[in-house]
VOZAZA-490566 format. One record per residue (C-alpha): residue number from 1; x, y, z. Coordinates in nm, 3 decimals. Example, Ala and Ser with C-alpha at 12.3 -4.5 7.8 and 13.67 -1.06 7.14 Angstrom:
2
i = 1, x = 1.230, y = -0.450, z = 0.780
i = 2, x = 1.367, y = -0.106, z = 0.714
//
This chain:
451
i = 1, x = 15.235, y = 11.008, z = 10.827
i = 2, x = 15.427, y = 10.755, z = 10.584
i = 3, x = 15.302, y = 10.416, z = 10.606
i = 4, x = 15.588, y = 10.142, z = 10.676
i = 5, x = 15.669, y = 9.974, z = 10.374
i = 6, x = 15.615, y = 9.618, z = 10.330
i = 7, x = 15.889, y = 9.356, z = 10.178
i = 8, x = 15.715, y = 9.251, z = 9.801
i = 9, x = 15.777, y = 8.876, z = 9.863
i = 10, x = 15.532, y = 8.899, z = 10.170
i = 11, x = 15.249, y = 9.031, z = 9.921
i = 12, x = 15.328, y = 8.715, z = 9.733
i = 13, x = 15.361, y = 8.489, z = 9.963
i = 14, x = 15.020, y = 8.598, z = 10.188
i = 15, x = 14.862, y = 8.362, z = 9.852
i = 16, x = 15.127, y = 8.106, z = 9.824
i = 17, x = 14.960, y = 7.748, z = 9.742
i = 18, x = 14.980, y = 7.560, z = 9.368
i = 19, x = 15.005, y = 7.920, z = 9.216
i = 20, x = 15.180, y = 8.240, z = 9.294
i = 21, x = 14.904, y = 8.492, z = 9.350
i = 22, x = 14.902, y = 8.864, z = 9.401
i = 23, x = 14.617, y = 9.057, z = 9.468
i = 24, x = 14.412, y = 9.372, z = 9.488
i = 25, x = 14.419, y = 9.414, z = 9.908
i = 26, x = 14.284, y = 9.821, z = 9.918
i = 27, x = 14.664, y = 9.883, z = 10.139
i = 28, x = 14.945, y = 9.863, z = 9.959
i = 29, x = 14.780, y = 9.715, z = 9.584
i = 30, x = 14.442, y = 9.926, z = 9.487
i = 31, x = 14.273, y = 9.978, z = 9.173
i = 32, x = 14.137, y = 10.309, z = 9.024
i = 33, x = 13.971, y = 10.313, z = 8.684
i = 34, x = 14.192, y = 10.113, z = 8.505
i = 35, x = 14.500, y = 10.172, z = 8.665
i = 36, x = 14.655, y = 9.995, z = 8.971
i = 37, x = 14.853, y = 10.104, z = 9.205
i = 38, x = 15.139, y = 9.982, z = 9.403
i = 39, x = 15.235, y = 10.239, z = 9.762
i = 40, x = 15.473, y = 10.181, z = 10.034
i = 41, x = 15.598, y = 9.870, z = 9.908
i = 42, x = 15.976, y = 9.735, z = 9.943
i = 43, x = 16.147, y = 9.573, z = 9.647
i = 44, x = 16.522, y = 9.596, z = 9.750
i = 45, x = 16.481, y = 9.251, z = 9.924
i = 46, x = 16.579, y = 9.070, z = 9.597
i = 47, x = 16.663, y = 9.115, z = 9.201
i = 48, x = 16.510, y = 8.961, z = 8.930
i = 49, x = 16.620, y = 8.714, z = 8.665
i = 50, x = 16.351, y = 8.747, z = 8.379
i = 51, x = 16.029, y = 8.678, z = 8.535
i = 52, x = 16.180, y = 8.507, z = 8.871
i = 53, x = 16.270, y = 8.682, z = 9.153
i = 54, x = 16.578, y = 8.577, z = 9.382
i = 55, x = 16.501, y = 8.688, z = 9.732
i = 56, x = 16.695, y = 8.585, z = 10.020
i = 57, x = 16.459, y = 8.435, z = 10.350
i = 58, x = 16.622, y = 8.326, z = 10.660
i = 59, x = 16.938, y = 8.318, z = 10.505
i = 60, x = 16.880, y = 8.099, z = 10.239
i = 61, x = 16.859, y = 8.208, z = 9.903
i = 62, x = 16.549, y = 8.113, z = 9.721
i = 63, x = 16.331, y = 8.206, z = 9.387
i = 64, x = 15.994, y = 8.294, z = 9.344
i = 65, x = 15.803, y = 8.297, z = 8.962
i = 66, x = 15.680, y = 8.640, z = 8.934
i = 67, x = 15.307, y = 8.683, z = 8.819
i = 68, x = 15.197, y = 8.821, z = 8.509
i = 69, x = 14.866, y = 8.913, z = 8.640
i = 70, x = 14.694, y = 9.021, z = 8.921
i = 71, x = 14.389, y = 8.935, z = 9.104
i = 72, x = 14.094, y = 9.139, z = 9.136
i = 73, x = 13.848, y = 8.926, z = 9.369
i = 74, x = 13.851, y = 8.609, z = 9.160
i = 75, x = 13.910, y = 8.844, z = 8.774
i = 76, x = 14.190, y = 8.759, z = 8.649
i = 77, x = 14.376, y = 9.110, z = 8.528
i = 78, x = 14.706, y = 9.031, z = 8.290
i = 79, x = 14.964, y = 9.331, z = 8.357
i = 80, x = 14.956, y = 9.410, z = 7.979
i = 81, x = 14.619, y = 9.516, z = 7.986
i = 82, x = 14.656, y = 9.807, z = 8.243
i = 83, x = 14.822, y = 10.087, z = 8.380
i = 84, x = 15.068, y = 10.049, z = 8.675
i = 85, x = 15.222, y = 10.350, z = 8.886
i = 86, x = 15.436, y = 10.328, z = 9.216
i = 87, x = 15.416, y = 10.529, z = 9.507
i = 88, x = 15.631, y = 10.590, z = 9.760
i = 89, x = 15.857, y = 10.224, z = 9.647
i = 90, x = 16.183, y = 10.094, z = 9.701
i = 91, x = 16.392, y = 9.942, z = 9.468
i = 92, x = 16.788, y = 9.848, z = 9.448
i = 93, x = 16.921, y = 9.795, z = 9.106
i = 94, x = 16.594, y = 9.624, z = 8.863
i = 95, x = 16.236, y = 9.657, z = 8.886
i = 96, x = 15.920, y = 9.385, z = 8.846
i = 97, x = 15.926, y = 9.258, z = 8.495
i = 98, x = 15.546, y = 9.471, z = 8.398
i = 99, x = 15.767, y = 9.800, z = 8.346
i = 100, x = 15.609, y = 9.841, z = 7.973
i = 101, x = 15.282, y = 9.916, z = 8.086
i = 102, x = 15.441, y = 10.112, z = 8.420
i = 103, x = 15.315, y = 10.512, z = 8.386
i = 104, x = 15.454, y = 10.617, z = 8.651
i = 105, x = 15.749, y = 10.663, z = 8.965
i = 106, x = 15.581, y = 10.896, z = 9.256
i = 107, x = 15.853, y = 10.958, z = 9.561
i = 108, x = 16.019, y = 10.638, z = 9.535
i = 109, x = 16.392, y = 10.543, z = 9.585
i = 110, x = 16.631, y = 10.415, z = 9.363
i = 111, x = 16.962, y = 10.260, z = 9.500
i = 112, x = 17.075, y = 10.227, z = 9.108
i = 113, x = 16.881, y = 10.260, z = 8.771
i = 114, x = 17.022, y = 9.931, z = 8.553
i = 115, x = 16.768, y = 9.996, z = 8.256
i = 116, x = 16.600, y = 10.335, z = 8.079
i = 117, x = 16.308, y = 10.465, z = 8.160
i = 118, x = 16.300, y = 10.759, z = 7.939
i = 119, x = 15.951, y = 10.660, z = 7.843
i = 120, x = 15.818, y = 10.680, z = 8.231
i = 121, x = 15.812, y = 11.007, z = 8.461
i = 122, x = 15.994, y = 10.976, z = 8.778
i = 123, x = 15.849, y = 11.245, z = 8.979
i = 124, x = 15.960, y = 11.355, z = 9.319
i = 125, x = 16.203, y = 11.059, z = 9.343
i = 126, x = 16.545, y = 10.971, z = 9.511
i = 127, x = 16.848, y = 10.843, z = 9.302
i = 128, x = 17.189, y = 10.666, z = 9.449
i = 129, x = 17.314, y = 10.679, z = 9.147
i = 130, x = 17.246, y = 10.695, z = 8.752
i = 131, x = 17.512, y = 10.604, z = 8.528
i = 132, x = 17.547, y = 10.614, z = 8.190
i = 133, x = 17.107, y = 10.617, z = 8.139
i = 134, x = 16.860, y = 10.832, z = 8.079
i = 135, x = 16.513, y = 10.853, z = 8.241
i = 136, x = 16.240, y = 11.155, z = 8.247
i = 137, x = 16.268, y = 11.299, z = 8.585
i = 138, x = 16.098, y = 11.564, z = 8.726
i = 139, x = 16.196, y = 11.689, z = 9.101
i = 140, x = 16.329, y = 11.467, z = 9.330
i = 141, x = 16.767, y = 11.432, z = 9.463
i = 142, x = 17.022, y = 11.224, z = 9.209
i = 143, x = 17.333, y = 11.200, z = 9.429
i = 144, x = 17.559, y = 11.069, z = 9.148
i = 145, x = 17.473, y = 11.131, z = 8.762
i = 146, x = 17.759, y = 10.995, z = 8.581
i = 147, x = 17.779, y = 11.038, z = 8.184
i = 148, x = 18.134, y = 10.935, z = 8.038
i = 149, x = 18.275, y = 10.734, z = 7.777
i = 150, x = 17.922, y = 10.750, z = 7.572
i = 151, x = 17.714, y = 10.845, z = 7.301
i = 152, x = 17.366, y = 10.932, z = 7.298
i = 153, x = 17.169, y = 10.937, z = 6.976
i = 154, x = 16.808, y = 11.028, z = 7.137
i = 155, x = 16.730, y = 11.352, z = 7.293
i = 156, x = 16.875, y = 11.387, z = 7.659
i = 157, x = 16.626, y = 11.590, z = 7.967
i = 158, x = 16.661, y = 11.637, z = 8.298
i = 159, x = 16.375, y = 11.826, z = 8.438
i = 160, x = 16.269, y = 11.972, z = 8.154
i = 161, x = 16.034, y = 12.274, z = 8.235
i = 162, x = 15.730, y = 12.195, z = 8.001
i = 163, x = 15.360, y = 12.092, z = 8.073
i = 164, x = 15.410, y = 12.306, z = 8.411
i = 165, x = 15.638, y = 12.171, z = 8.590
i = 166, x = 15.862, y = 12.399, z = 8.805
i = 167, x = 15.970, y = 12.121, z = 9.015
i = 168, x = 16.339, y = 12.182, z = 9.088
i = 169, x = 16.567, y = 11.866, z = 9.105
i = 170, x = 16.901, y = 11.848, z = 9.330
i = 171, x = 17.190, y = 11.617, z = 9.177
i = 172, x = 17.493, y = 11.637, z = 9.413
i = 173, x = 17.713, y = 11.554, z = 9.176
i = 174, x = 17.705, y = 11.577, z = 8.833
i = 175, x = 18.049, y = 11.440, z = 8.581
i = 176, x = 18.002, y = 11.437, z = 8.220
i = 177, x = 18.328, y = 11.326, z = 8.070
i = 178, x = 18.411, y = 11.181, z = 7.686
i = 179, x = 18.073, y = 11.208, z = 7.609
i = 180, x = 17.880, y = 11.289, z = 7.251
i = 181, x = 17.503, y = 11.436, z = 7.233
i = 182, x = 17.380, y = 11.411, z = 6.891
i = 183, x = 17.026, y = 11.576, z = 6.997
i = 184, x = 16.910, y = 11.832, z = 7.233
i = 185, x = 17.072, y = 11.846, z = 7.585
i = 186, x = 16.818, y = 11.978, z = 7.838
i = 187, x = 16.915, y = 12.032, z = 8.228
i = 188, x = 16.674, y = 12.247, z = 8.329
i = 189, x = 16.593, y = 12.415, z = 8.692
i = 190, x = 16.821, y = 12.151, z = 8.922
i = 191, x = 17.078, y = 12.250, z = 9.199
i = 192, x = 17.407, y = 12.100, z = 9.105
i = 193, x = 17.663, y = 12.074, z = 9.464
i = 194, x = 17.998, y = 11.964, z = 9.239
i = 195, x = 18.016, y = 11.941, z = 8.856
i = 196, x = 18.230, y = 11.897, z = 8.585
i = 197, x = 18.187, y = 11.878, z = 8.251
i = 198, x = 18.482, y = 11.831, z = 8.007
i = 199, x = 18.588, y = 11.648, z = 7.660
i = 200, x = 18.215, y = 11.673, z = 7.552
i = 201, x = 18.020, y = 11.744, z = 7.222
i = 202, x = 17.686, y = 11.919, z = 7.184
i = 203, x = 17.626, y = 11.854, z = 6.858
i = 204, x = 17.269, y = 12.021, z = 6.861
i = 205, x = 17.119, y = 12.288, z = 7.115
i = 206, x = 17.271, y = 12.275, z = 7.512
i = 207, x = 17.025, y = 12.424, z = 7.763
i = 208, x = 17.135, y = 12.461, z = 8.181
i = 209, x = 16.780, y = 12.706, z = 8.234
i = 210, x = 16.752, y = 12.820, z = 8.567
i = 211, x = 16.996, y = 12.557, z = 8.754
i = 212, x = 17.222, y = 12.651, z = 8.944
i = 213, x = 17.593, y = 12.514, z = 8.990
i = 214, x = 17.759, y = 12.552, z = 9.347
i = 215, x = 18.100, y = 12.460, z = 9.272
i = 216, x = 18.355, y = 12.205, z = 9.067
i = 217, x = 18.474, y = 11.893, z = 9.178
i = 218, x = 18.791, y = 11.846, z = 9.383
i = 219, x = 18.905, y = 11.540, z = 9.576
i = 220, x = 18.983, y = 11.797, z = 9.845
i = 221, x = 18.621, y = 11.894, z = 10.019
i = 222, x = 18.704, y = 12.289, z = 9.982
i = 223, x = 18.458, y = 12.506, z = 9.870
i = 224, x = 18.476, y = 12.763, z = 9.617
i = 225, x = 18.644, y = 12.488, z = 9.387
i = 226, x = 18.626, y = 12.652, z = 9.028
i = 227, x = 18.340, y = 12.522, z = 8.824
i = 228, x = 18.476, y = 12.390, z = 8.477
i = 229, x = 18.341, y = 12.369, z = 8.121
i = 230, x = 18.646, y = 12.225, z = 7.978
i = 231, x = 18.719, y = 12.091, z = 7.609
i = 232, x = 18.369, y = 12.123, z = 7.485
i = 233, x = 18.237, y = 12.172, z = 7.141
i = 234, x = 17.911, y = 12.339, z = 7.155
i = 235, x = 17.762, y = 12.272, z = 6.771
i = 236, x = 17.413, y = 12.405, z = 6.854
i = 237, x = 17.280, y = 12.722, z = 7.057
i = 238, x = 17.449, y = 12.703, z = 7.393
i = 239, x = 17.159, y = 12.823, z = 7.659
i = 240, x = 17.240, y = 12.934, z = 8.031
i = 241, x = 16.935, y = 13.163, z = 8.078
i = 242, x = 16.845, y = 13.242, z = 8.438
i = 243, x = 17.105, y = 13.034, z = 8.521
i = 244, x = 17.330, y = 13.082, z = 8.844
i = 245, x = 17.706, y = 13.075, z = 8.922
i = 246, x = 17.815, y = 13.000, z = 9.352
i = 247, x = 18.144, y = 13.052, z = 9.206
i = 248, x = 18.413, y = 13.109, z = 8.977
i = 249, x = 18.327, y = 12.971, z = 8.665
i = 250, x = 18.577, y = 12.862, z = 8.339
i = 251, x = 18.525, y = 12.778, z = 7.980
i = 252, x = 18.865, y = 12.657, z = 7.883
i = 253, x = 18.900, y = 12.497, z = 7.534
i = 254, x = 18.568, y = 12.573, z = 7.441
i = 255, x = 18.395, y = 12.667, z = 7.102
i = 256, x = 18.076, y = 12.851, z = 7.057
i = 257, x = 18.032, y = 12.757, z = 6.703
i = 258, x = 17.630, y = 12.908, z = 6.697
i = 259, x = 17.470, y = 13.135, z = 6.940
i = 260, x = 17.482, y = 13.146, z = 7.270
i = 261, x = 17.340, y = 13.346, z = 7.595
i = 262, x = 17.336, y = 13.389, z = 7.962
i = 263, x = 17.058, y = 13.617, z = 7.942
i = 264, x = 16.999, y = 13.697, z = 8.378
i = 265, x = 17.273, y = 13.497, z = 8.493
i = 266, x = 17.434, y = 13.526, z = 8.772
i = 267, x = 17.808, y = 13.555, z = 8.859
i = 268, x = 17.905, y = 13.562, z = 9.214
i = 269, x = 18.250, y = 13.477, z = 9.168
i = 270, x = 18.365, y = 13.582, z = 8.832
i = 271, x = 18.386, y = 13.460, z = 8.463
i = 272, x = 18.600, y = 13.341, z = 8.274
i = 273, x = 18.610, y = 13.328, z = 7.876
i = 274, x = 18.993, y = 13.397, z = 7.817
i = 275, x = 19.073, y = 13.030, z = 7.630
i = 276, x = 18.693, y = 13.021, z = 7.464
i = 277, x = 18.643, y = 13.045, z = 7.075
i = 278, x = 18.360, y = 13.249, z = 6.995
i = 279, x = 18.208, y = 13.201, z = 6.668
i = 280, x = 17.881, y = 13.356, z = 6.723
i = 281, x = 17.730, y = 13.660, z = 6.877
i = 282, x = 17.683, y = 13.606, z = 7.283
i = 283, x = 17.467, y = 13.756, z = 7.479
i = 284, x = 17.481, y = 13.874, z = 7.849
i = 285, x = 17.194, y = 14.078, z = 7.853
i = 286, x = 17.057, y = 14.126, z = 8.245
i = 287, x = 17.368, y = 13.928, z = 8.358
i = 288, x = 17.425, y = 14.000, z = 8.744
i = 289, x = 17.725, y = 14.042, z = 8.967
i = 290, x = 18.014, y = 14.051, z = 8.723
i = 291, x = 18.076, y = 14.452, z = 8.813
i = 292, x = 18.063, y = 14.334, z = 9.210
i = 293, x = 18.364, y = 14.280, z = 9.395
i = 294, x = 18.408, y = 13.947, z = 9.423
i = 295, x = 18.387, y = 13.879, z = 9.009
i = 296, x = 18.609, y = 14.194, z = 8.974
i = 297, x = 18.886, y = 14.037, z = 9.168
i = 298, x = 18.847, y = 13.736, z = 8.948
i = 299, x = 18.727, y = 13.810, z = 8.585
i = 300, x = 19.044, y = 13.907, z = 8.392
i = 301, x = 19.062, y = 14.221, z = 8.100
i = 302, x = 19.044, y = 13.968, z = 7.814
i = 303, x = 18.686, y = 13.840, z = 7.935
i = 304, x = 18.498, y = 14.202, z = 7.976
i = 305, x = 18.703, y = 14.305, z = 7.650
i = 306, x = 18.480, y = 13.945, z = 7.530
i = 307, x = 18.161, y = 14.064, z = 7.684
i = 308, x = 18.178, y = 14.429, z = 7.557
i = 309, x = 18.263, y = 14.326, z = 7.252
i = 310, x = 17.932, y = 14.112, z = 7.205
i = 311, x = 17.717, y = 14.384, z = 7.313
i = 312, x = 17.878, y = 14.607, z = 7.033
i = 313, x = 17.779, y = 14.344, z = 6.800
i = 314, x = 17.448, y = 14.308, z = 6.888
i = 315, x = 17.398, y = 14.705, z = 6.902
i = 316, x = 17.382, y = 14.762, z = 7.280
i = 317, x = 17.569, y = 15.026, z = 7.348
i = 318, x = 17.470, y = 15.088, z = 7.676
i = 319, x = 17.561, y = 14.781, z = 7.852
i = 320, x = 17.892, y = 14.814, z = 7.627
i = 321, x = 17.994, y = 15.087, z = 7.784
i = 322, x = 17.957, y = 14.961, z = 8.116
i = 323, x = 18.196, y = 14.653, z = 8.035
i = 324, x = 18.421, y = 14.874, z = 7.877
i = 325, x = 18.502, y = 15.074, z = 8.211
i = 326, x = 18.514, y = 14.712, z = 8.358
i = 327, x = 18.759, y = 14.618, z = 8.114
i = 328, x = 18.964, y = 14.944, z = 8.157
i = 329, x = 19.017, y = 14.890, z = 8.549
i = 330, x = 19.098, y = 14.541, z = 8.473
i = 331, x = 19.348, y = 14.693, z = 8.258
i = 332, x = 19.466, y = 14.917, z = 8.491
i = 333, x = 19.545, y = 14.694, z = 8.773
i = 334, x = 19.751, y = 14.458, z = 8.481
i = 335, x = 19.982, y = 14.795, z = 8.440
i = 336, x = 20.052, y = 14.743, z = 8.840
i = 337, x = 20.187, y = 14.414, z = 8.755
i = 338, x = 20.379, y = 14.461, z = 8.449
i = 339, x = 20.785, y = 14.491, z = 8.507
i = 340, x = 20.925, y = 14.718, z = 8.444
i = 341, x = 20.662, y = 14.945, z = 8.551
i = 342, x = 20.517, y = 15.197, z = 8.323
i = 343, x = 20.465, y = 15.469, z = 8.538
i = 344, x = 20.298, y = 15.689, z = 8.331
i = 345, x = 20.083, y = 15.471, z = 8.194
i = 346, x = 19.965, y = 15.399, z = 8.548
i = 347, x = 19.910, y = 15.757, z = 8.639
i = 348, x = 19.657, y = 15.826, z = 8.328
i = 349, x = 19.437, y = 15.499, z = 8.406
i = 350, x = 19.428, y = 15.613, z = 8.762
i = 351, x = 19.357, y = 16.004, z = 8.686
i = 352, x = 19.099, y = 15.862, z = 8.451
i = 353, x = 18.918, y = 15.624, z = 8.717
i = 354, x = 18.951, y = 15.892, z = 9.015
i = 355, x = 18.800, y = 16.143, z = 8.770
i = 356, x = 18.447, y = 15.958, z = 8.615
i = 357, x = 18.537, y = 15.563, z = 8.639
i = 358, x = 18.632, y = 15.528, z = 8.272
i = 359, x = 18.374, y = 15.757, z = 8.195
i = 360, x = 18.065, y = 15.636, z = 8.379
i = 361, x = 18.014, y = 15.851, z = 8.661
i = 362, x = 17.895, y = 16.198, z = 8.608
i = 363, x = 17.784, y = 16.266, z = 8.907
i = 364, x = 18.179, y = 16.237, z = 9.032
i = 365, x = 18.296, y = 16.454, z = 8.756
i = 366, x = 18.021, y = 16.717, z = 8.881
i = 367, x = 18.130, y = 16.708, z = 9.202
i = 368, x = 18.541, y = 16.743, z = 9.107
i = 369, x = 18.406, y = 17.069, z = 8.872
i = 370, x = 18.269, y = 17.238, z = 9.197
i = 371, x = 18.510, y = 17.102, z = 9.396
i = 372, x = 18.751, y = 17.315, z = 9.113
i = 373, x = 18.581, y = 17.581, z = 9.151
i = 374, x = 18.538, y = 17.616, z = 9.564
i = 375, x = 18.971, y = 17.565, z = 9.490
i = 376, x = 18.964, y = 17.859, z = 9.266
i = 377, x = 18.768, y = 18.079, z = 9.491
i = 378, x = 18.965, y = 17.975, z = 9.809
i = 379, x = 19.309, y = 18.064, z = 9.628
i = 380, x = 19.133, y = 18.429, z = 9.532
i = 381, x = 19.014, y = 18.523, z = 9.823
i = 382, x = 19.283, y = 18.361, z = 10.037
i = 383, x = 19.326, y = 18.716, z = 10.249
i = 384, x = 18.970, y = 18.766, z = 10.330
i = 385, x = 18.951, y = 18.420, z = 10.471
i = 386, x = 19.237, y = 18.444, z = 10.667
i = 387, x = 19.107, y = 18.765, z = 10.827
i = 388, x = 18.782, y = 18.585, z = 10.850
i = 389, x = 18.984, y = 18.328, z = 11.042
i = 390, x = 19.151, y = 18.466, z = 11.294
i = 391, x = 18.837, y = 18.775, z = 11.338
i = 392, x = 18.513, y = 18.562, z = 11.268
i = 393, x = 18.323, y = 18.898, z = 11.404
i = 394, x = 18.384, y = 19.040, z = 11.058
i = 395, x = 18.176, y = 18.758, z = 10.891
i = 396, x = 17.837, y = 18.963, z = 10.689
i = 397, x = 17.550, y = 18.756, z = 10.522
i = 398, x = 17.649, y = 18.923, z = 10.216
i = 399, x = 17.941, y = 18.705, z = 10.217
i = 400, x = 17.774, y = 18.402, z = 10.134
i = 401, x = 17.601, y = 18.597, z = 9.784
i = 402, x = 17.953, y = 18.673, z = 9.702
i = 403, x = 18.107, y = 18.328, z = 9.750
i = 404, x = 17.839, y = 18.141, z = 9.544
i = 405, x = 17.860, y = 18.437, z = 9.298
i = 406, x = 18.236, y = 18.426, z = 9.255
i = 407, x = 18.190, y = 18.003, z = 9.255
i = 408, x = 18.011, y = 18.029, z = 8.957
i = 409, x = 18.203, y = 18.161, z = 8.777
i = 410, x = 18.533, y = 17.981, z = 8.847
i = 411, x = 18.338, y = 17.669, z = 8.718
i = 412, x = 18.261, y = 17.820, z = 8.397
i = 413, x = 18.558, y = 17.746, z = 8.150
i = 414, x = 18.566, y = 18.044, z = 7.960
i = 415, x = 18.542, y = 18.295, z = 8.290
i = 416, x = 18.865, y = 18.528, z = 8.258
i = 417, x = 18.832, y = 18.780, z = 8.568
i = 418, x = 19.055, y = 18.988, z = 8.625
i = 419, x = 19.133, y = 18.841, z = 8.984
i = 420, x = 19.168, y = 18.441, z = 8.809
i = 421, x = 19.380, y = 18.624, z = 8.559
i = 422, x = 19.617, y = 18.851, z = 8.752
i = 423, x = 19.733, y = 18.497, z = 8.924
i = 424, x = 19.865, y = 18.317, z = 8.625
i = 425, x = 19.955, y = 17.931, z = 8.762
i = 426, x = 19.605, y = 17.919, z = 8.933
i = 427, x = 19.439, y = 18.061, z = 8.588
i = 428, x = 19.585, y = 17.741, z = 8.405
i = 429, x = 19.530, y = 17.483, z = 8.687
i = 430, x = 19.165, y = 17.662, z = 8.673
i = 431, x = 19.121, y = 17.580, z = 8.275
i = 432, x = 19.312, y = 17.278, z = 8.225
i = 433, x = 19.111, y = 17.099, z = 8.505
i = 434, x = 18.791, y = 17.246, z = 8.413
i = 435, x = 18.862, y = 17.153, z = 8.051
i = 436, x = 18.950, y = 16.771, z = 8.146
i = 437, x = 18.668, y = 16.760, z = 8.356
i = 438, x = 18.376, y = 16.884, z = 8.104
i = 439, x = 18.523, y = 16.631, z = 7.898
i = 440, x = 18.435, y = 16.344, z = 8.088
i = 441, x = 18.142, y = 16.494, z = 8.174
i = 442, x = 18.036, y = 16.525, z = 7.839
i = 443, x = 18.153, y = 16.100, z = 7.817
i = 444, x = 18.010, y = 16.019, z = 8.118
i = 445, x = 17.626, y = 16.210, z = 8.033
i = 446, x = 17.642, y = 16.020, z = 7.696
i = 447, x = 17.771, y = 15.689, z = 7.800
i = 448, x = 17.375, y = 15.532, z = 7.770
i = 449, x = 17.426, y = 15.666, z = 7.389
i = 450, x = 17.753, y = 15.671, z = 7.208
i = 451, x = 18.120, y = 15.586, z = 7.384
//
């Protein structure tokens, strides 16, 4: 059970004669090796002004110095000479004036971050909000990170997943907006609710591994809002590995000037790269969802043409083939729309996606061949099943040999008996549908090979 936290000034004040003391009390102060630290303790109840503290007490405002030491028995112990973590602290907007020699934040809460703390871990913790500052965080909730109108000349991480940690951090909104990054981004395994990022320059490598965006930002609380990349140079290697997609998501304006991937990613609403400038190869290797329904309805012809056409690039014609068919149903359903209507047009894509899917499913095709074929033989022997109709009596086993006999070989193309023969319309429905339907066959069986 979490102990109650106690106000700071009380800690200072339990010692309050000639000089301000605070000391080692085995509670909330304790001292390990050479490292001290501070749990369960409450510093929202004032803000500091170099090394006073203005606290408010019964109403009236009043200031306290703050020591530079601390008291173990009667040892004197300056804060410069030792290692300070918190644990499980409040604080509002600064923190006690020792913070150079502070190693670390442990599930404490932060009502606003005023100075950077890139230099300390912050581990498990609770932001309000973090504006324009950068601090090494790893776990913990940010309910507002706010980057715009900046620059940042150092290396910017959030979460980063090194030295084992697999913490995952939840920031319930993120806005980057006007903003430059002349070194590495890293925002690595959090949970973003509402993001937008727009007007922005990576100049060296972006990486979003493993975190995963719910939805954009919209003054009206609706969900499924679009998520936007929008205006966005990315200089450097552009990284969404393992990353994951609640819904829709848009790169408009933007320019892939080296390489890119979202190797495993996941789309559950669609993707799309329509506005995008693509210098480099990208690749969507293991990328999830964008044949399902939902990303179908929503991830136009232009963006699987995009997608296929990396794979070529790269050699992979498997997976190439697969966004091609994507591409070519996209394509189809554009004809629908089109005025005037090109009827014709619409007819072929539709033949072409009853008949394999564009060329991807062979196990269809197989079963329109026999289905050709059990056509062919009905036609044939259209008197015998008649009488078999109406006098079911008549029905021998040897009928069955003679059906599957006859079925094979109105599926093979090049069969000319004379019964198929002496009936010359079904003879060329027989080989011109046969003939269309090895075809794709043939495409669909070598699909994992060569389109």
């Amino acid at each position: 059970m979490m102990k109650q936290k106690i106000p700071f000034t009380e800690l200072l004040s339990l010692y309050d004669n000639n000089q301000i003391k605070l000391k080692i009390d085995n509670k909330y102060i304790y001292k390990k090796d050479n490292n001290f630290y501070f749990i369960n303790i409450d510093f929202n109840c004032f803000n500091y002004r170099g090394n006073k503290a203005q606290y408010i007490q019964n109403g009236i405002s009043k200031s306290i110095q703050i020591p530079n030491k601390i008291y173990d028995n009667d040892k004197e112990i300056y804060f410069e000479t030792i290692q300070i973590s918190f644990y499980c602290c409040s604080f509002i907007t600064e923190m006690p004036p020792f913070n150079n020699k502070i190693k670390i934040f442990y599930r404490c809460d932060f009502k606003k971050i005023s100075k950077k703390l890139n230099t300390i871990l912050l581990k498990k913790c609770t932001f309000d909000n973090i504006t324009n500052s950068m601090h090494n965080i790893e776990g913990g909730i940010i309910n507002n990170l706010l980057l715009i109108n900046n620059t940042w000349a150092t290396k910017y991480y959030i979460n980063k997943q090194y030295n084992s940690n697999s913490r995952k951090t939840i920031i319930n909104t993120l806005r980057i907006e006007n903003t430059i990054f002349k070194e590495n981004f890293k925002l690595h395994n959090c949970e973003i609710r509402n993001i937008s990022i727009q007007d922005t320059d990576f100049e060296k490598h972006a990486d979003f591994f493993k975190t995963i965006f719910d939805k954009g930002i919209s003054e009206n609380k609706l969900n499924n809002i679009p998520i936007y990349f929008k205006a966005i140079n990315f200089k450097g290697l552009a990284l969404f590995g393992d990353t994951e997609f609640k819904t829709k998501v848009i790169f408009k304006y933007i320019t892939f000037e080296s390489f890119s991937h979202f190797r495993r990613a996941v789309f559950h609403k669609g993707l799309d790269l329509d506005y995008s400038n693509i210098q480099q190869e990208m690749n969507f290797f293991g990328a999830k969802k964008l044949e399902g329904k939902d990303s179908r309805e929503s991830t136009s012809q232009e963006t699987y043409r995009i997608i296929k056409h990396n794979f070529e690039k790269i050699g992979n014609r498997i997976e190439a083939n697969k966004y091609f068919a994507l591409e070519l149903e996209q394509k189809k359903l554009n004809i629908k729309k089109e005025k005037p209507f090109k009827f014709f047009d619409y007819i072929i894509f539709q033949i072409n996606w009853l008949s394999s899917e564009f060329g991807t499913n062979w196990i269809r095709v197989l079963f329109l061949i026999c289905n050709t074929g059990l056509i062919t033989v009905s036609v044939v022997n259209i008197e015998i099943f008649k009488e078999l109709f109406f006098n079911p009596s008549l029905f021998k086993f040897d009928f069955i040999y003679r059906f599957f006999n006859e079925l094979s070989h109105y599926v093979y193309i090049l069969d000319k008996s004379d019964k198929l023969v002496s009936i010359p319309i079904l003879f060329l429905f027989n080989k011109v549908v046969l003939g269309y339907l090895y075809y794709q066959l043939i495409t669909s069986i070598r699909k994992d090979t060569k389109r």
